[in-house]
PDB file with one MODEL, atoms N, CA, C and O in Angstrom:
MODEL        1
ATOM      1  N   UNK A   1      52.315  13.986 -17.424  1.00  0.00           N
ATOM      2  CA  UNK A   1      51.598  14.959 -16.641  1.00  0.00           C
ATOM      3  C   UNK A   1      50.176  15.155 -17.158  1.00  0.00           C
ATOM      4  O   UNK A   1      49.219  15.541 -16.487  1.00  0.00           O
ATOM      5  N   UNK A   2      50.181  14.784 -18.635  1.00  0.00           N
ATOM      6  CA  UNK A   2      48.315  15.335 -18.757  1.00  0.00           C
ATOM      7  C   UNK A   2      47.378  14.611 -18.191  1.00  0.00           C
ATOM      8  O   UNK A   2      46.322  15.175 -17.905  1.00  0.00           O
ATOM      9  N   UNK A   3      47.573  12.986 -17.855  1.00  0.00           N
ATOM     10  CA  UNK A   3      46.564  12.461 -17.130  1.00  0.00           C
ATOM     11  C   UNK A   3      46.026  13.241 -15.600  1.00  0.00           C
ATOM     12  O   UNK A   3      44.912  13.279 -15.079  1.00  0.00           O
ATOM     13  N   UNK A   4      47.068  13.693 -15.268  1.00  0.00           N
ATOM     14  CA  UNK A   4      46.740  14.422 -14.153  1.00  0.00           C
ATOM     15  C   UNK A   4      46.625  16.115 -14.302  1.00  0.00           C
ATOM     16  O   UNK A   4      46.721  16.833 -13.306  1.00  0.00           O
ATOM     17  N   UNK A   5      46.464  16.525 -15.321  1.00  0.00           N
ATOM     18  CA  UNK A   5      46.868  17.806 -15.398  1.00  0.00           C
ATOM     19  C   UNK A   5      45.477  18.661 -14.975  1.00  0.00           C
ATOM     20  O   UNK A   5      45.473  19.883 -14.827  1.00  0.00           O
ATOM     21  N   UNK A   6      44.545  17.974 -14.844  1.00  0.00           N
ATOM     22  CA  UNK A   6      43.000  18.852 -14.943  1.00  0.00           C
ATOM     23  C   UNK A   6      42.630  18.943 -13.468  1.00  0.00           C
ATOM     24  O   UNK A   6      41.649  19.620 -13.162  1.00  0.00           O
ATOM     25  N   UNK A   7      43.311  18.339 -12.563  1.00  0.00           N
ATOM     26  CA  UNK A   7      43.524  18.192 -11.586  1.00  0.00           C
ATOM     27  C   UNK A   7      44.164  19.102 -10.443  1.00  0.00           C
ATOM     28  O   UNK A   7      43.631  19.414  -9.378  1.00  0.00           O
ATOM     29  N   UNK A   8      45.429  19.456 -10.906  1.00  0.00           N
ATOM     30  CA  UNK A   8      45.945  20.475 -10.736  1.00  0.00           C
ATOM     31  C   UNK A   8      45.738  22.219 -10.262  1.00  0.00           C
ATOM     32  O   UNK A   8      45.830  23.075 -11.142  1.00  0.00           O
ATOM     33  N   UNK A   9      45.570  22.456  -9.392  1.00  0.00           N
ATOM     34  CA  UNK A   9      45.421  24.148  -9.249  1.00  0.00           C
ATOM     35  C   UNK A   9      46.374  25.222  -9.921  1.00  0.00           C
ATOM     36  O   UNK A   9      46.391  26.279 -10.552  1.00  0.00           O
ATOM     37  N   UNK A  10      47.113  24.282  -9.385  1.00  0.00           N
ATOM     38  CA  UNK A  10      48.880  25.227  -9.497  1.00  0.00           C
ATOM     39  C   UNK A  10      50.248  24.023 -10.296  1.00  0.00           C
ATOM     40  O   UNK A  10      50.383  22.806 -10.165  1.00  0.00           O
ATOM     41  N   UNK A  11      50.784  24.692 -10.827  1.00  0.00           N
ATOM     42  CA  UNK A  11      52.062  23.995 -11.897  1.00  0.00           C
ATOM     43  C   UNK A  11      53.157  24.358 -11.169  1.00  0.00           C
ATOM     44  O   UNK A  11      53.128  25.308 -10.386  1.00  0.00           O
ATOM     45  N   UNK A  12      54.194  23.631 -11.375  1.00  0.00           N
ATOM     46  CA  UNK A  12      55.566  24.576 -11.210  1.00  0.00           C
ATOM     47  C   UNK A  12      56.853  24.164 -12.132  1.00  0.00           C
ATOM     48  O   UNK A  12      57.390  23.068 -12.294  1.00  0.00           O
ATOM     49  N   UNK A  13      57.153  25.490 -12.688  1.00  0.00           N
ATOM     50  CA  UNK A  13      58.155  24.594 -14.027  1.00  0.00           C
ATOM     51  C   UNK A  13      59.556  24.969 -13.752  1.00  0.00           C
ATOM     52  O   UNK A  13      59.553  26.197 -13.838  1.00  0.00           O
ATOM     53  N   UNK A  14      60.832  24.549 -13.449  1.00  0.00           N
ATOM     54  CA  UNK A  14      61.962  25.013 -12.699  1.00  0.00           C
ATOM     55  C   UNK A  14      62.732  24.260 -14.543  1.00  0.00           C
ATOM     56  O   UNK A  14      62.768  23.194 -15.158  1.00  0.00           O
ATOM     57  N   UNK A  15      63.248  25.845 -14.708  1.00  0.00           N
ATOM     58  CA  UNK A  15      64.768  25.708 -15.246  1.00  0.00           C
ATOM     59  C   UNK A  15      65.693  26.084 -14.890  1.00  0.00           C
ATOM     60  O   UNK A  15      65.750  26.460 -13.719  1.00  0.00           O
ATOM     61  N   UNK A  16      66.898  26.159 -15.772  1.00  0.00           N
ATOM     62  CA  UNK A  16      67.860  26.938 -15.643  1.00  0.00           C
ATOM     63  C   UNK A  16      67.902  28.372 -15.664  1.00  0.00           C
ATOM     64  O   UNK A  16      68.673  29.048 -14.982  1.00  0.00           O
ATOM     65  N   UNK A  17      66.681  29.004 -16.815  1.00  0.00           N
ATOM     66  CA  UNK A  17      66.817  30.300 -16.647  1.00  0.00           C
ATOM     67  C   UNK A  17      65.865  31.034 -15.328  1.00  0.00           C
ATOM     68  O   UNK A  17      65.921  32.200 -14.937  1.00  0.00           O
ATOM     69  N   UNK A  18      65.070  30.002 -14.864  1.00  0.00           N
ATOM     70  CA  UNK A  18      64.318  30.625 -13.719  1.00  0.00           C
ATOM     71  C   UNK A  18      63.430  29.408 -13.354  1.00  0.00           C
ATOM     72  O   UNK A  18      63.639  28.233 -13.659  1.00  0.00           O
ATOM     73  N   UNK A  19      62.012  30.112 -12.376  1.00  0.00           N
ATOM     74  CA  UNK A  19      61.124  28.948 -12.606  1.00  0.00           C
ATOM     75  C   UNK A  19      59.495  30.025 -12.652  1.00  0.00           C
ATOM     76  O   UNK A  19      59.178  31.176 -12.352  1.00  0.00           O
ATOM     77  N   UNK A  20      59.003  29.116 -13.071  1.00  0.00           N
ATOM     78  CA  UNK A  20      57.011  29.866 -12.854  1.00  0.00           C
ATOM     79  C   UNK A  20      56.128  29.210 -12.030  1.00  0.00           C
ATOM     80  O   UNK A  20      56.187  28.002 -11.799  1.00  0.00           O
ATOM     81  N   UNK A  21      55.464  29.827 -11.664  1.00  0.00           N
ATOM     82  CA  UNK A  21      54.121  28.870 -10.604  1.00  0.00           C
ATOM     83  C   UNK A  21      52.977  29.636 -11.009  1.00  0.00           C
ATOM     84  O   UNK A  21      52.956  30.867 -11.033  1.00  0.00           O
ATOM     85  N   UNK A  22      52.146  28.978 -11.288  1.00  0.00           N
ATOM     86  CA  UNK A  22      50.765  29.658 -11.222  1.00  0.00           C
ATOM     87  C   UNK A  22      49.667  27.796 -11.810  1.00  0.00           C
ATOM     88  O   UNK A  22      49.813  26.587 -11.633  1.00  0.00           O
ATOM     89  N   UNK A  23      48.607  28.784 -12.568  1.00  0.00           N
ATOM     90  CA  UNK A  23      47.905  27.601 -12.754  1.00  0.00           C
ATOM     91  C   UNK A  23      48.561  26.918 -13.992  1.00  0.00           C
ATOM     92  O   UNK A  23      49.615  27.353 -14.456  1.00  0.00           O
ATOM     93  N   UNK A  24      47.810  25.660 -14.604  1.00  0.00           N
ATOM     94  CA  UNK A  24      48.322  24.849 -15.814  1.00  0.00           C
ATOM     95  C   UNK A  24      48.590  26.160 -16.826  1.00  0.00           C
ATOM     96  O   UNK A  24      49.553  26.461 -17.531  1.00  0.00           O
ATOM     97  N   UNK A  25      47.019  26.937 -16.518  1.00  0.00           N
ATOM     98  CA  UNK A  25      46.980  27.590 -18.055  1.00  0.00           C
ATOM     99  C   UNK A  25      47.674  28.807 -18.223  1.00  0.00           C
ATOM    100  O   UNK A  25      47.842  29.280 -19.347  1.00  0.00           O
ATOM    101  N   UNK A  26      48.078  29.337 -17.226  1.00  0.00           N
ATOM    102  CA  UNK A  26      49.291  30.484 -17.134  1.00  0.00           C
ATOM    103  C   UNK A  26      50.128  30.164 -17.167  1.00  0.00           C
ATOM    104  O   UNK A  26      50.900  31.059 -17.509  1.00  0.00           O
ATOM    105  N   UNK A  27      50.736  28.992 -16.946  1.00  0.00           N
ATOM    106  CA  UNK A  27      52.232  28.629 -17.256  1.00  0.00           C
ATOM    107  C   UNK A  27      52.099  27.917 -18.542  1.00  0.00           C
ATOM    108  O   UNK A  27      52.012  28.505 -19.621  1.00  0.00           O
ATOM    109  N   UNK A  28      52.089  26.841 -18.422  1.00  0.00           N
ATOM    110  CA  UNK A  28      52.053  26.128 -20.091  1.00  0.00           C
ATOM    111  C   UNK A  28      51.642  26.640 -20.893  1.00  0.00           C
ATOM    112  O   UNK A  28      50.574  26.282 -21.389  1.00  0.00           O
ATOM    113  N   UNK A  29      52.697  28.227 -21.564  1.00  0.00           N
ATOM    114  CA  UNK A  29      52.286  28.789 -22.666  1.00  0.00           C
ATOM    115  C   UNK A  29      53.451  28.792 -23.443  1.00  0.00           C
ATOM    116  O   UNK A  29      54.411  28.343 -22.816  1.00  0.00           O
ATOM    117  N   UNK A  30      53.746  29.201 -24.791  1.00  0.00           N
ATOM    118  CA  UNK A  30      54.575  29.880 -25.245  1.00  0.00           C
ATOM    119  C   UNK A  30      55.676  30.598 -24.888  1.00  0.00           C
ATOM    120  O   UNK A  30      56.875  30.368 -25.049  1.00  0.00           O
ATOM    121  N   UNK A  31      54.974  31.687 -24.274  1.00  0.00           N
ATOM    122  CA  UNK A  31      55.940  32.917 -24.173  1.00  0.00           C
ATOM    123  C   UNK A  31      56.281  32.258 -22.345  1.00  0.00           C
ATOM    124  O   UNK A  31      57.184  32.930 -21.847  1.00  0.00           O
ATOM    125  N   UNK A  32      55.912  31.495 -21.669  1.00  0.00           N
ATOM    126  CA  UNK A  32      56.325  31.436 -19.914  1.00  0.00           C
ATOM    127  C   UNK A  32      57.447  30.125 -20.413  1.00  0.00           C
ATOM    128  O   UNK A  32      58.547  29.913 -19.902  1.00  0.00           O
ATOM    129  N   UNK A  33      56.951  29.519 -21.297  1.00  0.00           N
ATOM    130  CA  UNK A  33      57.901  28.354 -21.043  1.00  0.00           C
ATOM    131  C   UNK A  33      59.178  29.221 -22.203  1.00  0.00           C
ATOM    132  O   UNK A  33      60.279  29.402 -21.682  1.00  0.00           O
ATOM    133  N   UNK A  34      59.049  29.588 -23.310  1.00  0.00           N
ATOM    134  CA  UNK A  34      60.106  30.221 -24.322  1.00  0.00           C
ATOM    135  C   UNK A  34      61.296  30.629 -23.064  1.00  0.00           C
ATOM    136  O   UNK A  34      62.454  30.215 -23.028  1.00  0.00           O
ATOM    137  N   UNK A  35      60.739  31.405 -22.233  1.00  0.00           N
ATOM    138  CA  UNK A  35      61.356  32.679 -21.195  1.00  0.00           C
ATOM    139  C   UNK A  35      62.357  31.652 -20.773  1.00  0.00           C
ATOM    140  O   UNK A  35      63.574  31.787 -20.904  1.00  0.00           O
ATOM    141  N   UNK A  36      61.659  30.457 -20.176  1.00  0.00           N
ATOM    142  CA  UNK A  36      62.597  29.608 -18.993  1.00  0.00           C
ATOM    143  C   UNK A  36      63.394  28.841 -19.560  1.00  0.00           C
ATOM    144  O   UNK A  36      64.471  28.552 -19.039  1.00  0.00           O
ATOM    145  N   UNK A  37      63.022  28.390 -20.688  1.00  0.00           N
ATOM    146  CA  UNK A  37      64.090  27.675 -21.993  1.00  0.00           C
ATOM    147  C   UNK A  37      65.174  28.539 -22.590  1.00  0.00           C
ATOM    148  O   UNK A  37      66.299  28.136 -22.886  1.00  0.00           O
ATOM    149  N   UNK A  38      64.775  29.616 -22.718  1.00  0.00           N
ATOM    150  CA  UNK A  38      65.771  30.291 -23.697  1.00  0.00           C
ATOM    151  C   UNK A  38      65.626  29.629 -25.358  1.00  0.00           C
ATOM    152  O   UNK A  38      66.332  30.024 -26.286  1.00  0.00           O
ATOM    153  N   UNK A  39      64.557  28.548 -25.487  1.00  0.00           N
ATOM    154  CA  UNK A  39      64.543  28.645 -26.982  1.00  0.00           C
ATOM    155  C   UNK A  39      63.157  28.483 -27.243  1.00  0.00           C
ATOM    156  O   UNK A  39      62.470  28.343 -26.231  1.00  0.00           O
ATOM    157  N   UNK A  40      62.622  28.467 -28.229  1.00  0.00           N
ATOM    158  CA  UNK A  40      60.872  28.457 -29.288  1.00  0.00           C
ATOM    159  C   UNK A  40      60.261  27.049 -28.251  1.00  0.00           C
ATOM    160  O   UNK A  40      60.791  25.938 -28.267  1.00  0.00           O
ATOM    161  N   UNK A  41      59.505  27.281 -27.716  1.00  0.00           N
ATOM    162  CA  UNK A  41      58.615  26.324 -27.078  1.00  0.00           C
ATOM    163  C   UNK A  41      57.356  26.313 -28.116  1.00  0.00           C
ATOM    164  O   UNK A  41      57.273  27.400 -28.688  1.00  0.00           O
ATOM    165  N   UNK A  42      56.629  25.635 -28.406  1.00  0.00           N
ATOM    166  CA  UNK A  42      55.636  25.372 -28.763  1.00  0.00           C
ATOM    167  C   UNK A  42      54.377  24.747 -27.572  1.00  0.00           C
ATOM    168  O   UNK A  42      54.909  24.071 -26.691  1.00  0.00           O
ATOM    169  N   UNK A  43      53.148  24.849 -27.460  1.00  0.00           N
ATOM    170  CA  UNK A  43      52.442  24.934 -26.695  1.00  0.00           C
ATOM    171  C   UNK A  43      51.151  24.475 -27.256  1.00  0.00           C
ATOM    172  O   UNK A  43      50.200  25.215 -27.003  1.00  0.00           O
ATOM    173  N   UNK A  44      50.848  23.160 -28.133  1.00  0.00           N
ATOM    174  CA  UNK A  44      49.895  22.703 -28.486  1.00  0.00           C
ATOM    175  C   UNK A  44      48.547  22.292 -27.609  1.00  0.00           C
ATOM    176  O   UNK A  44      48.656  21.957 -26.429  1.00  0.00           O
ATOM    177  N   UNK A  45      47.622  22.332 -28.099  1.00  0.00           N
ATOM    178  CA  UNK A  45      46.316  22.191 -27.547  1.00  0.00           C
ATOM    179  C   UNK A  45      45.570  20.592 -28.477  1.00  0.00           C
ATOM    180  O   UNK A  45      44.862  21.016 -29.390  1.00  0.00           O
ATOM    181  N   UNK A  46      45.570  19.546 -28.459  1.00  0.00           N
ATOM    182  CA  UNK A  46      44.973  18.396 -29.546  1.00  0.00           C
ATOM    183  C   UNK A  46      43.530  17.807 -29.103  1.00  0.00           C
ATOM    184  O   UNK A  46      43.186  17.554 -27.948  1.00  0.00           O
ATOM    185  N   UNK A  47      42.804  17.655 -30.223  1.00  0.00           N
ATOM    186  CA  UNK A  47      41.780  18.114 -29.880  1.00  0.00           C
ATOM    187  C   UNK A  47      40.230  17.120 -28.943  1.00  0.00           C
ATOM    188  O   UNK A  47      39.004  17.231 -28.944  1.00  0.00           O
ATOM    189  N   UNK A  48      41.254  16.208 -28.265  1.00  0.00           N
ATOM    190  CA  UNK A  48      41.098  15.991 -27.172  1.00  0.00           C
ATOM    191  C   UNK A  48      40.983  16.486 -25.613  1.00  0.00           C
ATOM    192  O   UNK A  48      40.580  15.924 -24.594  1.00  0.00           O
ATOM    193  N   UNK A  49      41.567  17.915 -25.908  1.00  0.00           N
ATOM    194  CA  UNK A  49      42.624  18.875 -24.822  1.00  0.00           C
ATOM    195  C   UNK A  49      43.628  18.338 -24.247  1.00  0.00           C
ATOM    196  O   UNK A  49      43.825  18.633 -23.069  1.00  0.00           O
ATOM    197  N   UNK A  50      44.261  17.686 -24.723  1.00  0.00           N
ATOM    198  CA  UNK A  50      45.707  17.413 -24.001  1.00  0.00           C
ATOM    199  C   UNK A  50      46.639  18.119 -24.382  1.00  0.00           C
ATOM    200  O   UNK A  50      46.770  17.786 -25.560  1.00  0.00           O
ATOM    201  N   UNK A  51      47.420  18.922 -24.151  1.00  0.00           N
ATOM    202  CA  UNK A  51      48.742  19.544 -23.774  1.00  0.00           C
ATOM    203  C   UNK A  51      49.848  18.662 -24.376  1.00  0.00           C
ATOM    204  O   UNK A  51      50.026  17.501 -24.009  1.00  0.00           O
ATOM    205  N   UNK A  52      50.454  19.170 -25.157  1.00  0.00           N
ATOM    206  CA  UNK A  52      51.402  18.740 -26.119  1.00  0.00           C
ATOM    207  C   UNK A  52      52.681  19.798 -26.245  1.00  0.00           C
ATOM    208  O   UNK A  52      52.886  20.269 -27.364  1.00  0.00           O
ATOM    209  N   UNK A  53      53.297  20.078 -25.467  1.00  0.00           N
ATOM    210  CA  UNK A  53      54.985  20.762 -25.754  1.00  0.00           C
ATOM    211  C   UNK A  53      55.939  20.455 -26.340  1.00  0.00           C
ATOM    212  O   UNK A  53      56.381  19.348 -26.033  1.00  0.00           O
ATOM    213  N   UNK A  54      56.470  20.999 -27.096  1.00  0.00           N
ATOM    214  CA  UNK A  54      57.552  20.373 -28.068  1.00  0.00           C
ATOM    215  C   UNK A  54      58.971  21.929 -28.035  1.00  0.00           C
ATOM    216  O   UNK A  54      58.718  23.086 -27.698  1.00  0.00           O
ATOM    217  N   UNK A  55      59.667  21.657 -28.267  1.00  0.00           N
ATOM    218  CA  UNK A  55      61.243  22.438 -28.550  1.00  0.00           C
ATOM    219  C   UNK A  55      60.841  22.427 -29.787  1.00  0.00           C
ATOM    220  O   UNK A  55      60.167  21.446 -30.103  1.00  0.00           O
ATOM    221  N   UNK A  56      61.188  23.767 -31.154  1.00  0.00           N
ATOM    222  CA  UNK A  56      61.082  23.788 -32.113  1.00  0.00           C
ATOM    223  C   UNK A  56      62.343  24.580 -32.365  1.00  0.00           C
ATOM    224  O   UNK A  56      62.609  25.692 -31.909  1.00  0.00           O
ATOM    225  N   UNK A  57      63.185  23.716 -33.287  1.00  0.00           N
ATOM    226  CA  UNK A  57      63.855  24.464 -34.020  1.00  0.00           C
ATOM    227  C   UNK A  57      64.279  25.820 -33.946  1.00  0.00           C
ATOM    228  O   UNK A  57      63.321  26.306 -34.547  1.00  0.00           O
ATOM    229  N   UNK A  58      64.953  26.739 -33.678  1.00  0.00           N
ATOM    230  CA  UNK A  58      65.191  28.075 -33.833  1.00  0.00           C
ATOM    231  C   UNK A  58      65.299  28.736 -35.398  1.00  0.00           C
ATOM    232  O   UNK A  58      66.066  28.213 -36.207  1.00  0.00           O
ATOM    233  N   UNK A  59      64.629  29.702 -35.702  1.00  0.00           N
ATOM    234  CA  UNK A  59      65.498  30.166 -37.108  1.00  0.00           C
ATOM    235  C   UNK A  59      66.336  31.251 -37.731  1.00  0.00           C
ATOM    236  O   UNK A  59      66.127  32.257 -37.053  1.00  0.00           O
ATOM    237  N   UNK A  60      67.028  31.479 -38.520  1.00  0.00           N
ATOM    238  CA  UNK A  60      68.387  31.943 -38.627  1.00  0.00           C
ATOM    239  C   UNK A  60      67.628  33.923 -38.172  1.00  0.00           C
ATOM    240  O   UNK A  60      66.829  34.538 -38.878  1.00  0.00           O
ATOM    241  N   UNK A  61      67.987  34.209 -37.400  1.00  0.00           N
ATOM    242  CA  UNK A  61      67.548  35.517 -36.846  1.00  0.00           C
ATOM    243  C   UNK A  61      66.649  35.735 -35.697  1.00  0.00           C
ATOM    244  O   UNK A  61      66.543  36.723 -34.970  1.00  0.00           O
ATOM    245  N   UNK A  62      65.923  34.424 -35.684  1.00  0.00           N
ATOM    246  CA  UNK A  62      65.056  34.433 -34.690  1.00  0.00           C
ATOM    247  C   UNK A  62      65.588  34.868 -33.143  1.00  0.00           C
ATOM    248  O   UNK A  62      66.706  34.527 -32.756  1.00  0.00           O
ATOM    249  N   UNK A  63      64.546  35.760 -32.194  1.00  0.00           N
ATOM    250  CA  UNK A  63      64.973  36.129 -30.965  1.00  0.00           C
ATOM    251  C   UNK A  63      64.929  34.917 -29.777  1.00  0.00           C
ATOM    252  O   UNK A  63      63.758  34.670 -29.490  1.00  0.00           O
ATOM    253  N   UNK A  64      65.700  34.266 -29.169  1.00  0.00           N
ATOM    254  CA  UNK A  64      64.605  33.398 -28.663  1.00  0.00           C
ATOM    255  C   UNK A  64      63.704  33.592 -27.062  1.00  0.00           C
ATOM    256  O   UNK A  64      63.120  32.784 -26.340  1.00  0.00           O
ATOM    257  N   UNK A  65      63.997  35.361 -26.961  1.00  0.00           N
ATOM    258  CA  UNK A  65      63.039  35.547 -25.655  1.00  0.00           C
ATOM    259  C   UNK A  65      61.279  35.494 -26.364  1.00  0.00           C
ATOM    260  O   UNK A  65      60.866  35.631 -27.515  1.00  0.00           O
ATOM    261  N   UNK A  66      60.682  35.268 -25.233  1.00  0.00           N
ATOM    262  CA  UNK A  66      59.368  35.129 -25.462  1.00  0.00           C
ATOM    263  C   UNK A  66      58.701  36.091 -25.955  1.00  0.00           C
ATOM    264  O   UNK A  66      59.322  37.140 -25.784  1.00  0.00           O
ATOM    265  N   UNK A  67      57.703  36.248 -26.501  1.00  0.00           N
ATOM    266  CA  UNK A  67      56.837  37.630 -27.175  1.00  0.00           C
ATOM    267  C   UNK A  67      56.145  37.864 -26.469  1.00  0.00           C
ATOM    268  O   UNK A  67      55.372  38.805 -26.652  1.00  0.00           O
TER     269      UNK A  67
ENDMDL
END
C-alpha cells in the first residue's frame, strides 16, 4: 500500500473488532489501528515517509485498548 498511499484521500481498515475510514493519517495510527486489532499496533514513520506497521508483542499487564 505505501507506493500508493500519498495518493489516497480516504483509507479503509476492516477488522474483526470493527472498521475506520477517514484519511491515511487518521487512520494509520496507534490508538485507530490498536482499537480494531485488539492488540499493540505500532505505527512507524522511516525516514523516507513510508508507513511501516508492525503487531508488537503484548506485555504482562498491558491493556490492549488504545490510549
Amino acid at each position: 500500500m505505501n507506493p500508493i498511499l500519498h495518493h489516497l484521500d480516504t483509507v479503509v481498515y476492516v477488522a474483526a473488532g470493527g472498521s475506520a475510514t477517514g484519511s491515511p493519517q487518521e487512520v494509520i495510527t496507534f490508538a485507530t489501528l490498536t482499537g480494531l486489532y485488539g492488540t499493540p499496533i505500532e505505527v512507524l514513520r522511516s525516514s523516507d515517509g513510508q508507513l511501516v506497521v508492525v503487531g508488537r508483542p503484548e506485555r504482562a499487564g498491558e491493556c490492549p485498548a488504545a490510549d
